[in-house]
C-alpha positions in Angstrom: 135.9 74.4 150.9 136.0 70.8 152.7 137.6 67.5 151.3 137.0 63.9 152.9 137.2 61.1 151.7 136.4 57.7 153.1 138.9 54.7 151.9 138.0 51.6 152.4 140.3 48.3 153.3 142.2 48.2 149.9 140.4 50.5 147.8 140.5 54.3 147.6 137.3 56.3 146.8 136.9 58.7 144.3 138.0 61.9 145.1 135.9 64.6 146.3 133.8 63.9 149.0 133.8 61.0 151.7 133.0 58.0 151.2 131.7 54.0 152.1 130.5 51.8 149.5 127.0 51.5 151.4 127.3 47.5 151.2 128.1 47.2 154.9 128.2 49.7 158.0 131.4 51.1 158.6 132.9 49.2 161.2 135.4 50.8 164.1 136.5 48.0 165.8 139.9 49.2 164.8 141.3 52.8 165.2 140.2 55.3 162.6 143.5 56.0 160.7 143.0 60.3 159.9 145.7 61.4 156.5 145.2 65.4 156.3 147.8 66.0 154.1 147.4 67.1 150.3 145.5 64.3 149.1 148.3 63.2 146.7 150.3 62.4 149.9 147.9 60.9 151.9 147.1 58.5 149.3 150.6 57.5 148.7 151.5 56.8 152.3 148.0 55.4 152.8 149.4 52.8 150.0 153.0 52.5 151.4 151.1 51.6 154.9 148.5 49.2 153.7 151.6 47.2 152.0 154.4 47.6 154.4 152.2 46.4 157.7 149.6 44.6 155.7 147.1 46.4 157.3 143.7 46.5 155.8 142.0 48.8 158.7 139.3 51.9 158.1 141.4 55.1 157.0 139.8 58.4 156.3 141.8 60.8 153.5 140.5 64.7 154.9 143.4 67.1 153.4 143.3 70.4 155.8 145.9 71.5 153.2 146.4 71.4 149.7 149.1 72.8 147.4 149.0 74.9 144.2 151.2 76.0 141.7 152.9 79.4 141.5 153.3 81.0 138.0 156.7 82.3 138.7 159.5 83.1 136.3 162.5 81.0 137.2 166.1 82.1 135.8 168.3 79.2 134.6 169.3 76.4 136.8 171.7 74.6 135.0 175.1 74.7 137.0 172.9 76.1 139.9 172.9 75.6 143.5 169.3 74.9 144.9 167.6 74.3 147.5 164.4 72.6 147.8 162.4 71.3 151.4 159.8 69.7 149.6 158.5 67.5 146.2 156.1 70.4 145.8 158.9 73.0 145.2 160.3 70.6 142.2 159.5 73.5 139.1 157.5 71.9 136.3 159.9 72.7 133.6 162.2 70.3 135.2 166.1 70.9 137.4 168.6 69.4 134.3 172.0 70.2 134.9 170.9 71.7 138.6 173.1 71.0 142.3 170.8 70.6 144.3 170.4 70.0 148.1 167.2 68.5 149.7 165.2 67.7 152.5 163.6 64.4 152.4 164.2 61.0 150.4 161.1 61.9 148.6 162.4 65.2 147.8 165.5 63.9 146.4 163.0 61.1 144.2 161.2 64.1 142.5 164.1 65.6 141.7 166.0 63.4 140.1 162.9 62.7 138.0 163.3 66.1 137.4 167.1 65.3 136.0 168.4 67.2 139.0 171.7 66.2 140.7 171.2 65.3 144.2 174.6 66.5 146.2 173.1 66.5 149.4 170.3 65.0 151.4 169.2 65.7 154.9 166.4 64.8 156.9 164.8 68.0 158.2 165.4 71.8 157.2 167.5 72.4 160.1 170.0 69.4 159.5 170.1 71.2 156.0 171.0 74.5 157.1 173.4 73.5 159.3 175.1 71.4 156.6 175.5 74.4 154.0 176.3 76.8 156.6 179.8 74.4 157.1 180.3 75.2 153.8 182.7 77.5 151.9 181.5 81.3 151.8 180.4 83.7 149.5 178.4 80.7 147.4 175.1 81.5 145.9 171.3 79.4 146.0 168.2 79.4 144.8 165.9 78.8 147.1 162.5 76.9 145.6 160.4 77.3 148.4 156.5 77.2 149.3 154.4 80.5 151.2 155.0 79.3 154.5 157.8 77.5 155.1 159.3 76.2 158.6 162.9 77.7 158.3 164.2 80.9 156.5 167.2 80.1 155.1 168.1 83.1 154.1 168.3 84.7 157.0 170.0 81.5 158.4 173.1 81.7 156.4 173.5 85.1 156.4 176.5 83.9 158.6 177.9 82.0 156.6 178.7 84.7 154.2 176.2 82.7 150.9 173.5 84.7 149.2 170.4 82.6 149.1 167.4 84.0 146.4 164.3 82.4 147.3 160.9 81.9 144.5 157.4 80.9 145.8 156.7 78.3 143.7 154.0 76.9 144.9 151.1 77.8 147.7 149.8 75.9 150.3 145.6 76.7 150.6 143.9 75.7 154.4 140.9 73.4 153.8 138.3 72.6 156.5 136.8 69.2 157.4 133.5 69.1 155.5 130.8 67.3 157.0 131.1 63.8 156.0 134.6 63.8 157.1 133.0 64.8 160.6 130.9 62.1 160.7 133.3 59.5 160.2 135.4 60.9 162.8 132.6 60.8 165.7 131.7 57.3 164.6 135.3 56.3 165.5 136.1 55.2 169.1 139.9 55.9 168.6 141.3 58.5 165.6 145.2 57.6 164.8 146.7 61.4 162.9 150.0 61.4 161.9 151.1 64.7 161.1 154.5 65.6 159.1 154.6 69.4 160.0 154.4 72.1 162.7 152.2 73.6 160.0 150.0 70.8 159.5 149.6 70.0 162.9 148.4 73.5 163.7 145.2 73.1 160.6 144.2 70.0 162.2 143.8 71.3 165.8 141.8 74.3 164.1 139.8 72.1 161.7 139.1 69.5 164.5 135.6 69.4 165.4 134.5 71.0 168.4 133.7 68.7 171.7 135.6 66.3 169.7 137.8 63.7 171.4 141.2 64.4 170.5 143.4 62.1 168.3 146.1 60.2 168.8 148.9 62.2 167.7 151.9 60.7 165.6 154.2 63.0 164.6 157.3 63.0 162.7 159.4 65.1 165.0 158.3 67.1 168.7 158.3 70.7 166.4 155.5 69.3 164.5 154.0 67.9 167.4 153.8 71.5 168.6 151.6 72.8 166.3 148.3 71.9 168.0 147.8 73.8 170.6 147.0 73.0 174.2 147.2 68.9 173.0 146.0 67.1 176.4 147.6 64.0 175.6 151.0 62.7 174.8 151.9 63.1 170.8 153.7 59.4 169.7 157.1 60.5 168.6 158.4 59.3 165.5 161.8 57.5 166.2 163.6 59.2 163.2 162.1 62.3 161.3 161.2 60.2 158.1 158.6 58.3 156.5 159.6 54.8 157.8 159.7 55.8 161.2 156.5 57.2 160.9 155.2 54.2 159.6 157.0 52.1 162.4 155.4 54.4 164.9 152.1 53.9 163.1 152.3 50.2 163.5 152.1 50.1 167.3 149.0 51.6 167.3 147.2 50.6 164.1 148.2 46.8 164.9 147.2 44.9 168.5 
């Protein structure tokens, strides 16, 4: 099961397979800007890029993950303290009345659509952890949490005395590069990937087609640069592990 997608300065294809309008050759005298996150993401930060930097370059959306749903039964939250590490983990039924803490500004923007109270935000799991392991003792959390998941926390503040129940809410499912997306990436003289995860980083580098050049590698923090393998160049570091930085870090090489 392959997704690619090819989007075109200011306009995003239809979903489902890649894409170019067919009234001019694609052209590559830019870089070849590579989203592989869940397609809702990609297309979101496609849009926050094309308006922040006014850049109107070729971008290919080629999810190597996607994320689905858990039907899980959830006890009350109201009054609760939970923790979430992604939008995705943001139950569907809503977080009224919940404390929650969060990873992520965007995490913190899906759930207080959800009419969840935001007590704490931190920028990545870690920072999180350490924050609620300062905490007073003996306090319990729900943990809404995806199938793979970059930090444990509860074994993480098991120190700290707090009981943390975790509930798979969601899956994340490994796509592959379907054939189009290939295409599109051998016809580009440089490919631009930023990459937000260890996790996602790792799917690339397996997806990536072999005998390939390798991309240039933007990532939000060195843990996620990690994640492919054996990288023979230097991953671009994002300056701060959030979406602006990326973007910033994006600029320099989507912009002469």
């Amino acid at each position: 099961h392959g997704l690619g997608c090819r989007v075109c300065p200011r306009q995003v294809s239809p979903g489902g397979s890649s894409y170019n309008s067919g009234r001019r050759p694609v052209s590559y005298d830019q870089p070849l800007l590579l989203l592989s996150r869940p397609r809702r993401d990609s297309e979101a930060f496609l849009s926050e890029i094309r308006e922040e930097l006014g850049w109107a370059g070729p971008a290919l959306i080629a999810p190597v993950l996607e994320i689905e749903a858990v039907d899980v039964q959830l006890p009350q939250l109201q009054e609760q303290n939970v923790i979430l590490a992604s939008p995705n983990a943001v139950p569907a039924d809503g977080l009224a009345g919940a404390n929650c803490f969060v990873v992520g500004q965007q995490t913190a923007a899906a759930v207080r659509d959800a009419q969840g109270e935001v007590l704490v935000v931190a920028e990545t799991a870690h920072e999180l952890c350490e924050s609620l392991g300062e905490a007073p003792g003996n306090q319990r959390f729900i943990w809404l949490r995806g199938n793979v998941v970059t930090l444990d926390f509860n074994k993480e503040l098991e120190g700290a005395s707090h009981e943390v129940v975790g509930y798979t809410v969601y899956r994340q499912l490994e796509l592959t590069l379907d054939p189009a997306a290939v295409a599109e990436i051998a016809a580009a003289d440089l490919v631009v990937a930023p990459v937000f995860s260890n996790r996602s980083a790792s799917l690339l580098s397996k997806a990536w087609p072999v005998g390939q050049t390798e991309p240039r590698l933007v990532a939000i923090s060195t843990a996620a640069a990690s994640g492919w393998l054996d990288y023979s160049g230097t991953p671009k570091i994002a300056a701060s592990p959030n979406r602006a930085a990326m973007i910033e870090a994006l600029s320099t090489l989507l912009i002469p």
